[in-house]
C-alpha positions as CSV (number, residue, x, y, z in Angstrom):
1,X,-2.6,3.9,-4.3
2,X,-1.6,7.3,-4.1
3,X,1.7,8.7,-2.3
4,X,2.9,11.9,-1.1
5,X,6.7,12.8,-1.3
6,X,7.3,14.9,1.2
7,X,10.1,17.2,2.3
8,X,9.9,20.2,4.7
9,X,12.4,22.4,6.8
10,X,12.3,23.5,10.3
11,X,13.9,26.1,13.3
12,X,15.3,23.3,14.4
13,X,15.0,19.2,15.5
14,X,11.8,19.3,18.2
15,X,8.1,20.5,17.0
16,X,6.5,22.9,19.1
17,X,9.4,24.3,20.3
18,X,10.8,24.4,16.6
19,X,8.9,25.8,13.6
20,X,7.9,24.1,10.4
21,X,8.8,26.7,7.8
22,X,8.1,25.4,4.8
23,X,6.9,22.4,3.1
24,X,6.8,20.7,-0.4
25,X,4.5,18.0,-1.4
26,X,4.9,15.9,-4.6
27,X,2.1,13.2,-5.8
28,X,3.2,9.7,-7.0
29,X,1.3,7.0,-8.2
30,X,1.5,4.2,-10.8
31,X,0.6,4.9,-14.0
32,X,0.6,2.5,-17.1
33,X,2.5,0.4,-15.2
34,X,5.7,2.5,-13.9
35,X,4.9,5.0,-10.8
36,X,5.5,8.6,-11.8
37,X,5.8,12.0,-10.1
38,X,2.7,14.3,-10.4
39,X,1.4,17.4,-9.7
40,X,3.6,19.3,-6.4
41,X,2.8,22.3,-3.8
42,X,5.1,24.3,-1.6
43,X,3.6,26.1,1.3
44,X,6.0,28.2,3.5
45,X,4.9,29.0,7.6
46,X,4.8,32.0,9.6
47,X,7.0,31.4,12.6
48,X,5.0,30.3,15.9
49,X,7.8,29.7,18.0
50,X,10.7,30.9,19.7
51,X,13.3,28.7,19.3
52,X,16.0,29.1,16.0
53,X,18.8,26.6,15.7
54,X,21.4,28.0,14.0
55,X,22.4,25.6,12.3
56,X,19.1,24.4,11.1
57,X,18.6,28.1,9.9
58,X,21.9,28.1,7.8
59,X,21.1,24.9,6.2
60,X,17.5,25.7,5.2
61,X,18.3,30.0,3.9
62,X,15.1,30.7,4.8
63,X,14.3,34.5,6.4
64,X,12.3,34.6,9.5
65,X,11.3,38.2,9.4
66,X,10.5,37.5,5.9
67,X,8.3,34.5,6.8
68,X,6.4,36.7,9.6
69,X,5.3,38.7,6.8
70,X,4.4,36.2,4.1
71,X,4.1,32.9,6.1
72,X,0.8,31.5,6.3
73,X,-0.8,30.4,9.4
74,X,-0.7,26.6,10.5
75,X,-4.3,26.5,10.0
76,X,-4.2,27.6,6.1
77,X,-1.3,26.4,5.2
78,X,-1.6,23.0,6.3
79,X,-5.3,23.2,4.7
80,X,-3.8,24.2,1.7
81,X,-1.8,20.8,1.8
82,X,-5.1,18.5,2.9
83,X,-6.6,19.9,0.0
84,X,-4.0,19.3,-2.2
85,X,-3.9,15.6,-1.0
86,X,-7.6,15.1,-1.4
87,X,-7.7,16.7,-4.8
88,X,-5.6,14.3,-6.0
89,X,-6.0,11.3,-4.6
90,X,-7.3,8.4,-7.3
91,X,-9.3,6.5,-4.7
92,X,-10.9,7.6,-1.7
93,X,-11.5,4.0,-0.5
94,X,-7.5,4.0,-0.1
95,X,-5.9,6.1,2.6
96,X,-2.9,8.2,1.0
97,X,0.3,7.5,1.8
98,X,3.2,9.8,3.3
99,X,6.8,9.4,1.8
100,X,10.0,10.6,3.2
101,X,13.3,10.6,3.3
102,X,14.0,9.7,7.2
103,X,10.5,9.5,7.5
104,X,10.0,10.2,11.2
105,X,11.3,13.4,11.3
106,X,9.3,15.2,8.6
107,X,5.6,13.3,9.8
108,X,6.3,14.2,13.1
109,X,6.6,17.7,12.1
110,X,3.8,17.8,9.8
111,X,1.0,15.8,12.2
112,X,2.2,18.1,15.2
113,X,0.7,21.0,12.7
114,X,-2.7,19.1,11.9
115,X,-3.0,18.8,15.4
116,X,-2.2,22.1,16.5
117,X,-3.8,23.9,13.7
118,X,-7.2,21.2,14.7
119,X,-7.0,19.3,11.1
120,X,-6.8,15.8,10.7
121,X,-4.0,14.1,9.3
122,X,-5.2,12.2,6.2
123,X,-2.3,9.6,6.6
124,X,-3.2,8.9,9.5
125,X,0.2,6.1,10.7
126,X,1.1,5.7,6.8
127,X,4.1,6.4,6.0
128,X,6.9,5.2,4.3
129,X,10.6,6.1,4.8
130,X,13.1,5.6,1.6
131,X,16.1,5.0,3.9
132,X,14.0,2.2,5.2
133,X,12.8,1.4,1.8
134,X,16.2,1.7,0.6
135,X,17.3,-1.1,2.6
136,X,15.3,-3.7,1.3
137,X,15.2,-2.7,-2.2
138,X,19.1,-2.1,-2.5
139,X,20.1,-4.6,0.2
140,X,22.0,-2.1,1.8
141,X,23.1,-0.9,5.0
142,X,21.2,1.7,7.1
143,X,24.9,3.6,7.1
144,X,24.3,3.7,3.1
145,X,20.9,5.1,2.5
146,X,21.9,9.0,2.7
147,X,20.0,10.0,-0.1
148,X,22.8,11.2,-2.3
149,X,24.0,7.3,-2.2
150,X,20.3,6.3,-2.8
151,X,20.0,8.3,-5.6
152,X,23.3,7.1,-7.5
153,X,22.6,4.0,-7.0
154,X,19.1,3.9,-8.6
155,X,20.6,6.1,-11.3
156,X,18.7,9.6,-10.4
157,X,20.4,12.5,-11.6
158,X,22.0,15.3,-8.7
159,X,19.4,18.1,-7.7
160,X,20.7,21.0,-8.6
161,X,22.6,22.6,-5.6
162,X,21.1,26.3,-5.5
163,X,17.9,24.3,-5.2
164,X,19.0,22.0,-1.9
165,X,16.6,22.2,1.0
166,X,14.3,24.3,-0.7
167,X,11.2,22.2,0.6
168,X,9.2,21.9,-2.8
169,X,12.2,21.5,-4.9
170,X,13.2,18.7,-2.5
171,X,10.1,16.8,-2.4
172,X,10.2,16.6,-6.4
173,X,13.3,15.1,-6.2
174,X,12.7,12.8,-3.2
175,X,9.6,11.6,-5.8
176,X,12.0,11.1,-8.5
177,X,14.4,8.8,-5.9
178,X,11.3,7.1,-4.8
179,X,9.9,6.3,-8.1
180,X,13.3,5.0,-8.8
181,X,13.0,2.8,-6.1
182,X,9.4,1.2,-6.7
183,X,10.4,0.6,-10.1
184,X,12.8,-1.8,-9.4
């Protein structure tokens, strides 16, 4: 089975009136026995919409005028991310899985682009949250699975904190937490 970690930051809470900005992708799987983190991509989005929440902006650093420039389109950057999922999946008799931390927000975001930019999703309704996950592996409370907690109690080192909510560099460590997780 192959999983996708997953991490990406946004204008703000609501897709299409909010941008997806940028997006990291980690692949895990189980190898010899233990699952590990693979191969990543980050892909950062030209702005399509209006609306910038402030706060969302100052937590995420990322320069809108700079991403008009640079950002790819929905169509190839979200391409670039099916491709990367289908290049390294193991199996294609097994659908690939999407992994997040708070898992609704980030697939929302990401199958609101497949559908706008006309791809298809390759998860399809697959997806697995770690807060969720969290829970039943840690037999903890949903109040206890921010992923900082998560993370010290599976014994994952910090992220480094220049590299917070930068999408790719938060999606390796997600995997990291994750692995930790399945492990168990």
């Amino acid at each position: 089975m192959d999983y996708f970690c997953v991490d990406l930051e946004s204008s703000g809470p609501i897709p299409g009136l909010h941008n997806l900005l940028s997006l990291g992708v980690t692949h895990v799987r189980s190898f010899k026995g233990a699952y590990q983190p693979f191969d990543d991509l980050y892909v950062e989005f030209r702005p399509l919409f209006p609306e910038f929440d402030d706060a969302a902006m100052a937590v995420n650093k990322l320069d809108p005028i700079r991403l008009e420039s640079e950002g790819l389109s929905p169509e190839v950057g979200i391409q670039k991310v099916l491709d990367f999922v289908a290049s390294h999946r193991s199996s294609k008799k097994q659908q690939p899985v999407f992994v997040a931390h708070n898992a609704p927000f980030d697939w929302m975001f990401f199958t609101y682009y497949c559908g706008h930019a006309t791809l298809q999703n390759p998860f399809g309704y697959s997806a697995i949250d770690t807060k969720a996950l969290a829970m039943g592996k840690l037999d903890i409370p949903w109040v206890q699975t921010t992923l900082r907690n998560v993370r010290t109690l599976v014994g994952v080192d910090s992220i480094d904190l220049d590299k917070l909510h930068h999408a790719g560099e938060d999606a390796r460590y997600l995997a990291r937490v994750f692995c930790a997780l399945m492990n168990r």
